[in-house]
TIVEXNU-717301 format. One line per 8 residues: for each residue x negated, y negated, z of C-alpha. Coordinates in nm, 4 decimals. Layout:
% TIVEXNU-717301
X/Y/Z | ... .
END
This chain:
% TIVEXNU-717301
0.0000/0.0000/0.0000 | -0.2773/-0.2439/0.0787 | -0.4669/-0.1388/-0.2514 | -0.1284/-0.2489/-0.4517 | -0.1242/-0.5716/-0.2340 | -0.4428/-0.7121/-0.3434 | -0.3816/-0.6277/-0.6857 | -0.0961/-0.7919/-0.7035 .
-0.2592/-1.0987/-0.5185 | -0.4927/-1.0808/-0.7457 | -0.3024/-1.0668/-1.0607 | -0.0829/-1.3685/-0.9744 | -0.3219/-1.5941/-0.7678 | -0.4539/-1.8120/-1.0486 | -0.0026/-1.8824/-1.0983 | -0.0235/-1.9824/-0.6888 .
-0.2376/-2.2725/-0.7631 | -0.0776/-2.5839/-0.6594 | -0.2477/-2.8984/-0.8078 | -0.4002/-3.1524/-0.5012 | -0.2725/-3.4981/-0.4511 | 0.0539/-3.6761/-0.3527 | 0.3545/-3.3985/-0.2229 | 0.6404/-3.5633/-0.4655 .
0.3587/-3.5348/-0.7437 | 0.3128/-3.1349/-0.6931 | 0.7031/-3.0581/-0.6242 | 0.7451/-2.9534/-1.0244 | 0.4038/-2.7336/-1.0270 | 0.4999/-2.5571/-0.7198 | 0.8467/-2.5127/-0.9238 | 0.7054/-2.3883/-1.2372 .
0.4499/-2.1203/-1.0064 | 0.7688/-2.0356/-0.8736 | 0.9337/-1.9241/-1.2253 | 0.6125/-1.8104/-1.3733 | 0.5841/-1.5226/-1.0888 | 0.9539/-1.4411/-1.1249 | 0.8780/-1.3757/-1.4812 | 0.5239/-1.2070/-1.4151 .
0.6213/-1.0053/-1.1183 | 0.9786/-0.8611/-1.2821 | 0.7989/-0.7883/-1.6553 | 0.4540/-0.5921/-1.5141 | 0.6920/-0.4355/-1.2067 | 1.0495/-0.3880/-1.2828 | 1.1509/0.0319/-1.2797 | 1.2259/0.0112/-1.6690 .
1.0778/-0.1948/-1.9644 | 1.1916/-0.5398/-2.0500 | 1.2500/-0.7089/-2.3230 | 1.0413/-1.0313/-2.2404 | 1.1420/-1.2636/-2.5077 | 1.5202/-1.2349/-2.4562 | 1.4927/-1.2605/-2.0549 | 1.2815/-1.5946/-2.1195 .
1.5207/-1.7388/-2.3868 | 1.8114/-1.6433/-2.1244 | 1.6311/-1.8016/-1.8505 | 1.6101/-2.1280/-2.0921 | 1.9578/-2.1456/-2.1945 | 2.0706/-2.0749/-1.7798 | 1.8647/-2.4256/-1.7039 | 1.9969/-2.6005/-1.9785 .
2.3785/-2.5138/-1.8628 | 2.2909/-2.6775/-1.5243 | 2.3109/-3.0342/-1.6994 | 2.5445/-3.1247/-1.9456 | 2.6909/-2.9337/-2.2812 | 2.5012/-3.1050/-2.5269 | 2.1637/-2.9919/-2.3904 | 2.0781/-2.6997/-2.5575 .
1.8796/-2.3937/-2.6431 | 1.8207/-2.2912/-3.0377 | 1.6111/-1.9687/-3.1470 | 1.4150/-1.9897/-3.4583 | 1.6399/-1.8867/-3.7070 | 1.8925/-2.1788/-3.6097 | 1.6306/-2.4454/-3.5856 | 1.5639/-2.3644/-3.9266 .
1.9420/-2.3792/-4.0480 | 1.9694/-2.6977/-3.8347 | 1.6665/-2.8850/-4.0146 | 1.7603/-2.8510/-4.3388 | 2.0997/-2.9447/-4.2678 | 1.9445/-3.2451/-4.1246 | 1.7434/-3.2847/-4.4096 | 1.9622/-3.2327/-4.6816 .
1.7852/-2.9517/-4.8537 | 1.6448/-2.6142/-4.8798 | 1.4461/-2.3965/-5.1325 | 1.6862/-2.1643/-5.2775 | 1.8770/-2.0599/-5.6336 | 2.1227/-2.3780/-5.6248 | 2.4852/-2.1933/-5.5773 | 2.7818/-2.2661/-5.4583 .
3.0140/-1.9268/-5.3653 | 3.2522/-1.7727/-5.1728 | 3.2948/-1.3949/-5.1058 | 3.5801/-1.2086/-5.2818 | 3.6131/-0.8252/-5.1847 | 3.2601/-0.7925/-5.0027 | 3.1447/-0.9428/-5.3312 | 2.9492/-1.3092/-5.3867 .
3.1394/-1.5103/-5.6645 | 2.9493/-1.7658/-5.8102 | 3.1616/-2.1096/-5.7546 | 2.9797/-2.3485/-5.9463 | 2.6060/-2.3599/-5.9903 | 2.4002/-2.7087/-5.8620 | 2.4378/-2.9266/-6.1524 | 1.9963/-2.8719/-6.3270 .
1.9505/-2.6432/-6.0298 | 1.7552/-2.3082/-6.0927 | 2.0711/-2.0958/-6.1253 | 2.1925/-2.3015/-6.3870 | 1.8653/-2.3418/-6.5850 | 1.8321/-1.9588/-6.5563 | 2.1909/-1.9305/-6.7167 | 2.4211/-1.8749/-6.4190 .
2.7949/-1.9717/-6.4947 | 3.0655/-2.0339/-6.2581 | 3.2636/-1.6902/-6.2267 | 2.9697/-1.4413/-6.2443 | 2.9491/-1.1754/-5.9378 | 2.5917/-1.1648/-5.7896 | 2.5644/-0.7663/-5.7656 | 2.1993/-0.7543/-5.6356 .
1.9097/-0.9481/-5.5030 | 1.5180/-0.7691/-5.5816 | 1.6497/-0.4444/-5.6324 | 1.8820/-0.4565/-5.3346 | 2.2366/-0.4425/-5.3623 | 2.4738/-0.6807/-5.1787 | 2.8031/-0.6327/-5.3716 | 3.0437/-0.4259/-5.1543 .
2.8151/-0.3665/-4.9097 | 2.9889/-0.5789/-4.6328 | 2.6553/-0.7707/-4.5916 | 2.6984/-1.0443/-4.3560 | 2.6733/-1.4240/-4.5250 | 2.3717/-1.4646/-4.3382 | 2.1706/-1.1863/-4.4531 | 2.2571/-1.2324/-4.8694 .
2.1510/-1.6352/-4.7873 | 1.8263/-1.4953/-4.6513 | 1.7741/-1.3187/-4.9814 | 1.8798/-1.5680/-5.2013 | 1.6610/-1.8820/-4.9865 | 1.2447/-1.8632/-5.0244 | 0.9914/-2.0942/-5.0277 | 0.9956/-2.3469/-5.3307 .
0.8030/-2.2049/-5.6494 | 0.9166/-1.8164/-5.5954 | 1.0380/-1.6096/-5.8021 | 1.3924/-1.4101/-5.7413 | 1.5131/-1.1118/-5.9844 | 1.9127/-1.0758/-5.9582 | 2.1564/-0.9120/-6.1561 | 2.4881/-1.0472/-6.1875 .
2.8432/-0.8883/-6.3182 | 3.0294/-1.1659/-6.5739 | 3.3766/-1.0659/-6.7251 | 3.3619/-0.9719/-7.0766 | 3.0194/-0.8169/-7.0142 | 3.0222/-0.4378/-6.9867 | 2.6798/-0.4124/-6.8491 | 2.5156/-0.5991/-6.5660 .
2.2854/-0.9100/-6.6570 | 1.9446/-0.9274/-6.5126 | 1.8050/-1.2902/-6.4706 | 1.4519/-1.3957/-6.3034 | 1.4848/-1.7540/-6.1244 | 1.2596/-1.9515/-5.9828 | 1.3454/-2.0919/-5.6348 | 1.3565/-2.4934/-5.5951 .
1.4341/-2.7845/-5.3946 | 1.7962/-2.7876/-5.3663 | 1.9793/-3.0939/-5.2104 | 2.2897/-3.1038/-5.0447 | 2.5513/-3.3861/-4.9438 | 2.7075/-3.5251/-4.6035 | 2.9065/-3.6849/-4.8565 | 3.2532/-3.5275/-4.9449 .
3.3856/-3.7530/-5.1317 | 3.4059/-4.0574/-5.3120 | 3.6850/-4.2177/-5.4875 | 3.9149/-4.5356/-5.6324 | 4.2707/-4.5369/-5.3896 | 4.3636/-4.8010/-5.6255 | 4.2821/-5.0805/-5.8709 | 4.0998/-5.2499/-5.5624 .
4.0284/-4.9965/-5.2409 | 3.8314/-4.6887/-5.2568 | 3.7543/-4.4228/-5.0142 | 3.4518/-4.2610/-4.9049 | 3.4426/-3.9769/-4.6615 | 3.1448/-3.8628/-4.4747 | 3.0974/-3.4954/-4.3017 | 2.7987/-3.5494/-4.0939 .
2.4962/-3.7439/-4.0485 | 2.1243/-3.6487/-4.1655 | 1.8225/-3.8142/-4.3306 | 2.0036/-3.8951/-4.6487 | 2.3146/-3.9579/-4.5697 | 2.2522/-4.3491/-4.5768 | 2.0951/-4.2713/-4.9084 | 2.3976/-4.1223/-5.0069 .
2.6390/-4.3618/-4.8994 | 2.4951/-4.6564/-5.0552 | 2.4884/-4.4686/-5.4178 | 2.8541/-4.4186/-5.3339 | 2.9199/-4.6863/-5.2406 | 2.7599/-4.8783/-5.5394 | 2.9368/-4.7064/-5.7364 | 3.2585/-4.7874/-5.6154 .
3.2249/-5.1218/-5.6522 | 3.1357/-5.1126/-6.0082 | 3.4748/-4.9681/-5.9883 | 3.6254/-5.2935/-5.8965 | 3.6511/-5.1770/-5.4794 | 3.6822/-5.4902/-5.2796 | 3.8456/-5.2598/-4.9549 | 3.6853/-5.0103/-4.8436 .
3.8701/-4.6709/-4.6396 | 3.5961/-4.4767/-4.4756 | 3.7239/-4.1422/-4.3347 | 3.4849/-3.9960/-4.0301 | 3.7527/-3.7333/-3.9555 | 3.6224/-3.3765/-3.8132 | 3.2640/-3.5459/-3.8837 | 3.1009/-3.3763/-3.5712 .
2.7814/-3.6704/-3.5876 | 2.3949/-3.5621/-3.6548 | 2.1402/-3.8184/-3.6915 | 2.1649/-4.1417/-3.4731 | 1.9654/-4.3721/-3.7166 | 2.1736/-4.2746/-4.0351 | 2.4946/-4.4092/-3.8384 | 2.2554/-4.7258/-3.7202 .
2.1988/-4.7646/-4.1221 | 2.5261/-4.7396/-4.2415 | 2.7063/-4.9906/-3.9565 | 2.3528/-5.2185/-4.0876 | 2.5684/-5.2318/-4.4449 | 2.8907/-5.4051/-4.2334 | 2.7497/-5.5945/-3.9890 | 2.6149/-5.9563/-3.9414 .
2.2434/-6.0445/-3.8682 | 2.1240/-5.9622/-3.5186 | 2.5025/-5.8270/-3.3884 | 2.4242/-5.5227/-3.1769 | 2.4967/-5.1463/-3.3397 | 2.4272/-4.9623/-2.9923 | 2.1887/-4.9264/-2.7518 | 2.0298/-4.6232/-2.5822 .
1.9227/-4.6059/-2.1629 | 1.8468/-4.2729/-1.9800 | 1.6546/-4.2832/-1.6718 | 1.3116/-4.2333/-1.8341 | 1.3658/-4.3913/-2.1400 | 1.4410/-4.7441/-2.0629 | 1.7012/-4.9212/-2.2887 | 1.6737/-4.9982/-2.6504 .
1.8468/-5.2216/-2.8403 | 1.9070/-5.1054/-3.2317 | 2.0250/-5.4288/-3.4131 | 2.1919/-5.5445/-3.7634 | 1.9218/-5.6248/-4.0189 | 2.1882/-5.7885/-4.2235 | 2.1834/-5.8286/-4.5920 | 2.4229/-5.5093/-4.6139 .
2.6108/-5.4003/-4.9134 | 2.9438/-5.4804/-4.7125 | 2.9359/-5.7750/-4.5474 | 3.3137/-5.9008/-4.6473 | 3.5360/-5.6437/-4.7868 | 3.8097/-5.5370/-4.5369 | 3.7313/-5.1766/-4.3603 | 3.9786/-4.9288/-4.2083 .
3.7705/-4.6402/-4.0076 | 3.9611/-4.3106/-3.9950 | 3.9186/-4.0913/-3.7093 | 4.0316/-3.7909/-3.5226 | 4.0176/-3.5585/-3.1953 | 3.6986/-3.3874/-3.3887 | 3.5006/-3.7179/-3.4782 | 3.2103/-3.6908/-3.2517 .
2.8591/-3.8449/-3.1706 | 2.6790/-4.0636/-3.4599 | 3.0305/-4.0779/-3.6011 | 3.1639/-4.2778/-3.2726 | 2.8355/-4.4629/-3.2885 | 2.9740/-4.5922/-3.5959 | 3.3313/-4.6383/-3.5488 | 3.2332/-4.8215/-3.2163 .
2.9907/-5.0420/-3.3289 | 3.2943/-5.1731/-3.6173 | 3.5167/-5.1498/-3.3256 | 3.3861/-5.3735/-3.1197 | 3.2719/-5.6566/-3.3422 | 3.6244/-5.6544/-3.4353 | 3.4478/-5.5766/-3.8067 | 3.7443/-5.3354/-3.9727 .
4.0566/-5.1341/-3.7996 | 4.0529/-4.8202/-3.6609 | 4.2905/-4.5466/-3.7221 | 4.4084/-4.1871/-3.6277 | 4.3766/-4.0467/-3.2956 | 4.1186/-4.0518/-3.0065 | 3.7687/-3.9411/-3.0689 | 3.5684/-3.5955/-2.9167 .
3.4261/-3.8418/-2.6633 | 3.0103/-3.7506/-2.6570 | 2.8001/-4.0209/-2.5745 | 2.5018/-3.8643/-2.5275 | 2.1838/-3.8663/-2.6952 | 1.9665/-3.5588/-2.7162 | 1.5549/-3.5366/-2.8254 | 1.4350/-3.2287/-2.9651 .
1.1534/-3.0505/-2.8061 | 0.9609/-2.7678/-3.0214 | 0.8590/-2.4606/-2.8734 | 0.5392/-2.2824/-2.9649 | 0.7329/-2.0060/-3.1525 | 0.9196/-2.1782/-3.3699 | 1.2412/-2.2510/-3.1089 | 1.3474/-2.5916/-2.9850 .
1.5112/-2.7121/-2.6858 | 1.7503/-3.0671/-2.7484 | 1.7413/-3.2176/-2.4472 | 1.9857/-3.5060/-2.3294 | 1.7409/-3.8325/-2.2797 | 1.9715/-4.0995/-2.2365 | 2.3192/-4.1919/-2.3077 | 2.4687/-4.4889/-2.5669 .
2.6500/-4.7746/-2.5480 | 2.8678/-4.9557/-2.7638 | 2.8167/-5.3482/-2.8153 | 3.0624/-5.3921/-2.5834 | 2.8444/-5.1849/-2.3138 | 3.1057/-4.8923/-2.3543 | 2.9758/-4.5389/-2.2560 | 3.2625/-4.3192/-2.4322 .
3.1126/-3.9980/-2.3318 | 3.3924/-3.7833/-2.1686 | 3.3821/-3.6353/-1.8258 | 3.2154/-3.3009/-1.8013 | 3.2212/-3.0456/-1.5413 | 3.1852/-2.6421/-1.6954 | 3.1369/-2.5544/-2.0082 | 3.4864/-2.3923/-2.0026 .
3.6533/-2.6789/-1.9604 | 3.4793/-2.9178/-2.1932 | 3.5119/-2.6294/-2.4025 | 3.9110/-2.6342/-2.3691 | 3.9551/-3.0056/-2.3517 | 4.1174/-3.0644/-2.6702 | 4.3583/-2.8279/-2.6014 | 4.4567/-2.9755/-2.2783 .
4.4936/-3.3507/-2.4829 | 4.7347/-3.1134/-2.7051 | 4.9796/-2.9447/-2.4155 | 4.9599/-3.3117/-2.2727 | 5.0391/-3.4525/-2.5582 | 4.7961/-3.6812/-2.6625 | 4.7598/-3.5833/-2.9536 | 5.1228/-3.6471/-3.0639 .
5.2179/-3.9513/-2.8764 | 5.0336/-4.2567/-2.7854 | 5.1803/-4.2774/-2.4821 | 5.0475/-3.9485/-2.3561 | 4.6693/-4.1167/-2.3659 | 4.5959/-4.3452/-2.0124 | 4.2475/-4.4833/-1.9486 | 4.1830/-4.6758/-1.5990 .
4.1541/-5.0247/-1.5928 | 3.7997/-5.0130/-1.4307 | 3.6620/-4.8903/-1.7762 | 3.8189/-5.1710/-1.9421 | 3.5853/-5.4272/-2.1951 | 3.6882/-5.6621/-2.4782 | 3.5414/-5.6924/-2.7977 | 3.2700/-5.9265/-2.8814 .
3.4841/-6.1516/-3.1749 | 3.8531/-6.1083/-3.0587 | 3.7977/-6.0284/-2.6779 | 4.0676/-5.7563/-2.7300 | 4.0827/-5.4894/-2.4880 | 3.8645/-5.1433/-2.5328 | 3.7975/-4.8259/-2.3334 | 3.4619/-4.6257/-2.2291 .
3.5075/-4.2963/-2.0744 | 3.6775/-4.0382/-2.3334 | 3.5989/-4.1334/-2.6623 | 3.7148/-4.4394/-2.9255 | 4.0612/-4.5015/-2.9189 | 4.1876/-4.6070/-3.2672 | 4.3908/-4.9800/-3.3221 | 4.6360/-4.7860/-3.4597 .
4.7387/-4.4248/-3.3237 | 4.8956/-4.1561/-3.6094 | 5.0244/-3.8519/-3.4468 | 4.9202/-3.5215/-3.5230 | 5.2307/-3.3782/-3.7232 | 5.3287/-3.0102/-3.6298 | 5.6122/-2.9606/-3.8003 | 5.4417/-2.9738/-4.1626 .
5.3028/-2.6239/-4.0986 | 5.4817/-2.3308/-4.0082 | 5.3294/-2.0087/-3.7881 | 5.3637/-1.8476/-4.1563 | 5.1496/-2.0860/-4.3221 | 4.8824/-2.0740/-4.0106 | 4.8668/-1.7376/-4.0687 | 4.7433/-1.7506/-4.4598 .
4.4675/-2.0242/-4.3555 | 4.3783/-1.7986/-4.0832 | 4.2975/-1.4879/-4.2595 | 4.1667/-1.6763/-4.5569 | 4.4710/-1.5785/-4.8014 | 4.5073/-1.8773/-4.9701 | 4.1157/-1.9223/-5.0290 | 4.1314/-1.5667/-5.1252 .
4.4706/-1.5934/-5.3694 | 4.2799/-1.9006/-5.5919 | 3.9732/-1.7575/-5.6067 | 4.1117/-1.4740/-5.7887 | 4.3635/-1.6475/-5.9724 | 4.0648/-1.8743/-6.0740 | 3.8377/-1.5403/-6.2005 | 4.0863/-1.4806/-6.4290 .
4.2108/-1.8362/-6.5778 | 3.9213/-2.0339/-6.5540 | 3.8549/-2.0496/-6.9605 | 4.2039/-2.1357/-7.0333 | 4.2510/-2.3820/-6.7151 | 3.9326/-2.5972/-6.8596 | 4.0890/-2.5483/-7.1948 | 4.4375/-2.6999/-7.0929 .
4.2920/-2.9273/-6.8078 | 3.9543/-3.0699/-6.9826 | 3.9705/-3.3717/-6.7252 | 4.0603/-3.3767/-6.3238 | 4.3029/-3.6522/-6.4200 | 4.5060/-3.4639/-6.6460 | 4.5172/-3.1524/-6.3847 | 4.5767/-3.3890/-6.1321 .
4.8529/-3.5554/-6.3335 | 5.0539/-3.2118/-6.5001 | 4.9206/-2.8736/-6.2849 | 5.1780/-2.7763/-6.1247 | 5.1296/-2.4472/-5.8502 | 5.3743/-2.1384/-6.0347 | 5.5416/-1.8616/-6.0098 | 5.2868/-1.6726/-6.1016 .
5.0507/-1.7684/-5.8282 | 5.2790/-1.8128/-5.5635 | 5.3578/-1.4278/-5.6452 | 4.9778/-1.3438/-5.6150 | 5.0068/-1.5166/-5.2763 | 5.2265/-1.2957/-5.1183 | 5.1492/-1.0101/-5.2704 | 4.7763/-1.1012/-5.0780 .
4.9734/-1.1822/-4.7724 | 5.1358/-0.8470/-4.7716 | 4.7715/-0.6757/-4.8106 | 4.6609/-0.9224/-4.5297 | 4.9227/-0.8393/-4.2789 | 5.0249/-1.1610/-4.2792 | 5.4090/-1.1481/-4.1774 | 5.6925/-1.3469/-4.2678 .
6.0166/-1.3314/-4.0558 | 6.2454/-1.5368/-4.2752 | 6.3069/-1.7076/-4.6242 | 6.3076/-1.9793/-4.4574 | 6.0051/-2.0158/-4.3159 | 5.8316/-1.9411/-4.6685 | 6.0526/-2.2921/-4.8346 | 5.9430/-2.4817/-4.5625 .
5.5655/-2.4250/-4.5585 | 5.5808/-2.4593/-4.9713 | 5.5209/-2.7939/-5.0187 | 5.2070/-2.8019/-4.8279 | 5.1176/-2.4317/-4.9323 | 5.1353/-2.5553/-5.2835 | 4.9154/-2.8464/-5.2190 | 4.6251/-2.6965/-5.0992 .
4.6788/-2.4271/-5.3762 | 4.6158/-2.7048/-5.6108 | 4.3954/-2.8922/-5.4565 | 4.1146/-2.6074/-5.3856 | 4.1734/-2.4831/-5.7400 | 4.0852/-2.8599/-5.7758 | 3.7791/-2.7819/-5.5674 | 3.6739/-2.4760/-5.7880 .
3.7188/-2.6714/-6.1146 | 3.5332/-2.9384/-6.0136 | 3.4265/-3.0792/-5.6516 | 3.4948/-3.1385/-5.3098 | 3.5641/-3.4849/-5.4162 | 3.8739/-3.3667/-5.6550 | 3.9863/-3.1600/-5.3045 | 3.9916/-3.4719/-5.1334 .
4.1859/-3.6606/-5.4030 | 4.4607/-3.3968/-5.3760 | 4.4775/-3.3119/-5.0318 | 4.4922/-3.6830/-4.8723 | 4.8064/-3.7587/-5.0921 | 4.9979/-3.6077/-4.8019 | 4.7066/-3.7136/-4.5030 | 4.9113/-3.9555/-4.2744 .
4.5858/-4.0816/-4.1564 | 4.4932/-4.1443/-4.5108 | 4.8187/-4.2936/-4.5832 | 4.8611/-4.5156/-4.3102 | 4.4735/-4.6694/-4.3528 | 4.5934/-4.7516/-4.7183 | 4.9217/-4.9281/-4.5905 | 4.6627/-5.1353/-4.3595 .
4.4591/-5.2003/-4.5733 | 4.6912/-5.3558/-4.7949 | 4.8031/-5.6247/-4.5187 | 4.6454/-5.9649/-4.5987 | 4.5074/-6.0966/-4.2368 | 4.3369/-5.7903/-4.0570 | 4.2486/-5.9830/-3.7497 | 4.6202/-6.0276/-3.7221 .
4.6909/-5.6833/-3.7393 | 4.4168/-5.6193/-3.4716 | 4.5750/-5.9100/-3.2383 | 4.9232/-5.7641/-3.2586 | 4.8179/-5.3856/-3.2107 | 4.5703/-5.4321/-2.9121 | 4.6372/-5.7087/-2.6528 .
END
């Protein structure tokens, strides 16, 4: 017993060392001894093997829940999926697709991407990757992206099914630089007011907003509608860009404090693209982070109107840390404020009921009623320009509240979203018409114009309902969720043909968030409508 003792002394004496000096100084060494034995001692002693690398990364993630939700743990396969989202691009073939029957189904190839060059056409079935099949397979999404990604310059061999072709078609493609978009979509409302609508925030999203925005105003845009709905934030600085194209010289954006990092101020360069045109900011219970930077900072220099319902609420800013193997921990830093000095991160206690919060703002009602949606008066501010009355504490709450409508879709028509019928029901109807669709519709304005969702398809749709197990009580139920059924039929056939852009078009013809922004909009004196709504 004594032997063991002293080797075990031994082993973990040089982890007992405690630097020398002032006590508050060596409090975190003696801490980190402490976990570096726990690890030590359990790994070389425990009665069966270990696996060391997951009981670490648990041991991360454990701390990490101890703070606040946003602090978190990522292993080295999701840092790398989170960078290039951040970054707007990743080597790969340049495809966009959707699985049909275990099967990839090319959607549309990257307009001078590699697939394209190589001879990839919308419709063709990706049957194998370098000898390996992933057609039927049930190979998770994952995994066939993992195939289909490599470093920039590489060389891929697929083979690929097309209709009309009795054999399979080999192709050899050289991997590239493929860039994606934060941008959905970009387009005229009218004669005078466009729309732009952004999904998330990276290093080009700025980039890509200004292009867009350009553009639009070639157009003849004078208004602009900018929808930030379900935009779940990213980069801090692209949000600090974009409110730089509406804002005045020197106006605050939003400012960052945390107890180590002392405050900083980020602040309007002026000059933007911007500067006059009326603004309505569209938000909802899913708008979150760099998206609230941005719809406070317009907010509260009283810059453009705010509609929709009441933000996520996260008003914390997190710094990622890399870890020798590839991981990263993003740690919360510091939290922001609005111009106004708003904090509009929401109250958190566990992760169960952050988790479940905007469930609770839907049995409460918040999310249909105004009414429903209380903040104290003690986290009360005014804007900078108006001096109208805002709220910190639980996210941005619009100028002008639209309720969540629940009776547009029925438990039928949940049901098809859920289990992917609908996706499902055009994709197929799409394999088979595509030719004579582009034939009949050679422009998005003429299918936007004359398509109409038949028989026909509607018929394919239940018929995939019935092999999804997808239910439907009554008649009823079916003629009430057709209207929107038929809609989103159309408008990610829309989507298919063309871009998410052409979705958009479709789909926000019955968005009352949409719709009400372009009624706004329309009003002469905006500061009016601001007055009236929020005193």
């Amino acid at each position: 017993m004594k032997k063991t003792a002293i080797i075990i002394y031994l082993m973990l004496a040089p982890l007992m060392l405690v630097a020398q000096g002032d006590k508050k100084r060596t409090a975190i060494p003696e801490q980190l001894n402490k976990l570096m034995i726990t690890e030590n001692v359990i790994t070389r002693f425990y009665v069966d093997s270990v696996q060391e690398a997951k009981m670490v990364e648990e041991g991360i993630k454990s701390m990490l829940k101890q703070l606040d939700p946003h602090s978190t743990y990522s292993d080295p396969k999701e840092v790398k999926s989170l960078m290039e989202s951040m970054q707007g691009n990743f080597d790969g073939i340049g495809v966009q697709f959707n699985m049909v029957d275990d099967t990839l189904v090319v959607i549309q190839p990257t307009v001078n991407g590699p697939s394209e060059k190589a001879g990839i056409i919308a419709g063709d079935r990706i049957i194998t990757v370098d000898d390996t099949t992933i057609a039927g397979v049930k190979m998770n999404r994952y995994d066939i992206m993992r195939r289909l990604r490599g470093k920039k310059g590489t060389k891929v061999h697929i083979e690929v099914m097309r209709r009309g072709v009795s054999n399979l078609i080999p192709f050899d493609i050289v991997r590239d630089k493929i860039s994606t978009t934060t941008i959905d979509a970009a387009y005229m409302l009218d004669k005078k007011r466009g729309y732009i609508r952004i999904s998330s925030f990276g290093q080009k999203t700025h980039e890509e907003f200004v292009t867009k925005l350009d553009s639009l105003q070639k157009q003849g845009m004078k208004d602009l509608v900018l929808d930030l709905q379900s935009n779940g934030g990213g980069l801090l600085q692209a949000s600090v860009d974009i409110a730089n194209e509406f804002l005045n010289q020197n106006e605050l954006i939003v400012y960052t404090q945390g107890r180590v990092f002392p405050r900083y101020d980020y602040i309007a360069k002026g000059g933007g693209r911007f500067g006059k045109g009326k603004v309505v900011v569209l938000i909802d219970e899913n708008t979150a982070s760099a998206a609230e930077i941005l719809s406070g900072a317009i907010q509260d220099w009283d810059r453009g109107i705010i509609v929709g319902r009441r933000s996520f609420g996260k008003g914390l800013v997190q710094r990622p840390f890399d870890l020798p193997d590839g991981s990263m921990i993003r740690l919360t830093i510091a939290r922001y404020y609005t111009p106004s000095g708003r904090n509009i991160q929401k109250p958190y206690g566990d992760s169960i009921q952050y988790r479940d919060d905007l469930m609770k703002r839907y049995n409460h009602g918040e999310l249909t009623s105004e009414d429903s949606i209380h903040f104290p008066d003690s986290l009360k501010v005014f804007t900078k320009r108006l001096k109208r009355p805002v709220y910190g504490g639980g996210g941005i709450m619009p100028d002008y509240f639209v309720s969540l409508d629940t009776t547009k879709y029925t438990k039928y028509h949940r049901e098809l979203v859920r289990k992917g019928t609908i996706i499902q029901t055009t994709l197929r109807y799409l394999d088979d018409k595509r030719d004579a669709m582009h034939k009949e519709y050679p422009t998005f304005e003429e299918y936007k114009n004359k398509f109409e969702v038949n028989e026909e398809l509607l018929s394919r749709l239940r018929n995939q309902a019935l092999r999804d197990s997808v239910k439907l009580k009554d008649e009823a139920e079916y003629e009430k969720s057709l209207p929107q059924i038929r809609r989103q039929m159309k408008a990610l056939l829309a989507r298919d043909l063309w871009n998410m852009s052409e979705y958009f078009q479709i789909i926000n013809e019955s968005d009352d968030i949409v719709n009400k922004a372009l009624e706004l909009i329309k009003e002469r004196d905006t500061d009016a409508l601001l007055m009236k709504k929020r005193k």
